[in-house]
N, C-alpha and C positions, 0 to 999 in steps of 0.2 A: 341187747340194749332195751329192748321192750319190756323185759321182766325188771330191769332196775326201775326205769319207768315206774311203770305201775306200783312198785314198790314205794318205791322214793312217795309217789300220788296216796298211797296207802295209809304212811305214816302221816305224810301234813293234813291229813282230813283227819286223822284222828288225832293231831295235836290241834286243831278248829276244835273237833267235837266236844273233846272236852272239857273246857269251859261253857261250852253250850248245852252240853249235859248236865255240869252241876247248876245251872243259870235255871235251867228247866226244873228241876229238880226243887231248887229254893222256890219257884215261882207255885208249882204244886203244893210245897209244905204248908206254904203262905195261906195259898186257896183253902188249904185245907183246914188249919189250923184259924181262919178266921171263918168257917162256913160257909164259905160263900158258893150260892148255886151260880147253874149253868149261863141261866141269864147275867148275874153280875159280872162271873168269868168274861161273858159275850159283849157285855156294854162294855168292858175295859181295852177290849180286845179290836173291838168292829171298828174298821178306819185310819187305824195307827198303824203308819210308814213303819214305825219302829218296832212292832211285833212283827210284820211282816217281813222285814230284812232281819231279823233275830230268827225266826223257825224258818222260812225261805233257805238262808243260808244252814241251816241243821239241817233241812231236808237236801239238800244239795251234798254237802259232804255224807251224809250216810248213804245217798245211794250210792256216790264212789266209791265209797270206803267198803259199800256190803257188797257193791257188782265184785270189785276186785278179789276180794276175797273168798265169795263165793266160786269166782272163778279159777283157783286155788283148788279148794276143795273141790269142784269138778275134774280136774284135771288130778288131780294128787287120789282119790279115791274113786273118779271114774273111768280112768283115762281119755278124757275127752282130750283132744289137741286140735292145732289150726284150726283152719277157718269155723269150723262147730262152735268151738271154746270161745272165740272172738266175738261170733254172734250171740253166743248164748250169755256173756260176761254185758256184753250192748242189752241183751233184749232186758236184762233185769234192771239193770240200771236206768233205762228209761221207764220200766216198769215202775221202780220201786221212787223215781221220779214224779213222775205223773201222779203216782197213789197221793204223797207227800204233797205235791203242789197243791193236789184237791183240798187235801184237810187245812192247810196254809190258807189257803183265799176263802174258802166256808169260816174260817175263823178269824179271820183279818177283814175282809171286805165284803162276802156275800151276805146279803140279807134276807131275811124270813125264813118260812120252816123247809119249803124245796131247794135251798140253794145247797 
């Protein structure tokens, strides 16, 4: 029941992700195609609820989606099983979490150049 789980959790983060992948994607082209530096990037960025629950939520489903999967490949190419696989599928997810959260809030909310 656990692997459908996880499964079934697999796919809905990557039907989230991608619209939030091409959302990101156009939001890049944009930047790019209109030059705009870091700073401008930053002033659009700093403050707005609404970038924050847009990459918030992309960071949230890609850590699911990459713990699950990764844990997958551990187990199918390592054979890692029980409790290892469990912790080790948790430790990246909050890993790859916490990374994601960082760059989220330095881009959304923190300000000046140590945040």
């Amino acid at each position: 029941m656990l692997n459908l789980r996880l499964y079934m959790l697999q796919r809905i983060t990557a039907l989230l992700m991608a619209p939030l992948v091409l959302g990101h994607l156009a939001v890049m082209i944009y930047a790019i195609q209109n030059g705009l530096s870091t700073a401008e990037i930053l002033g659009r960025t700093q403050g707005s609820a609404l970038w924050f629950l847009f990459y918030g939520t992309f960071v949230l489903a890609v850590s699911i989606h990459g713990a699950i999967g990764l844990r997958t490949v551990f187990h199918e190419w390592g054979g890692i099983k029980g409790p290892a696989l469990e912790t080790l599928m948790w430790a990246i997810g909050i890993a790859l979490f916490a990374l994601g959260a960082r760059a989220v809030w330095a881009v959304t909310f923190a300000t000046g150049l140590g945040a």
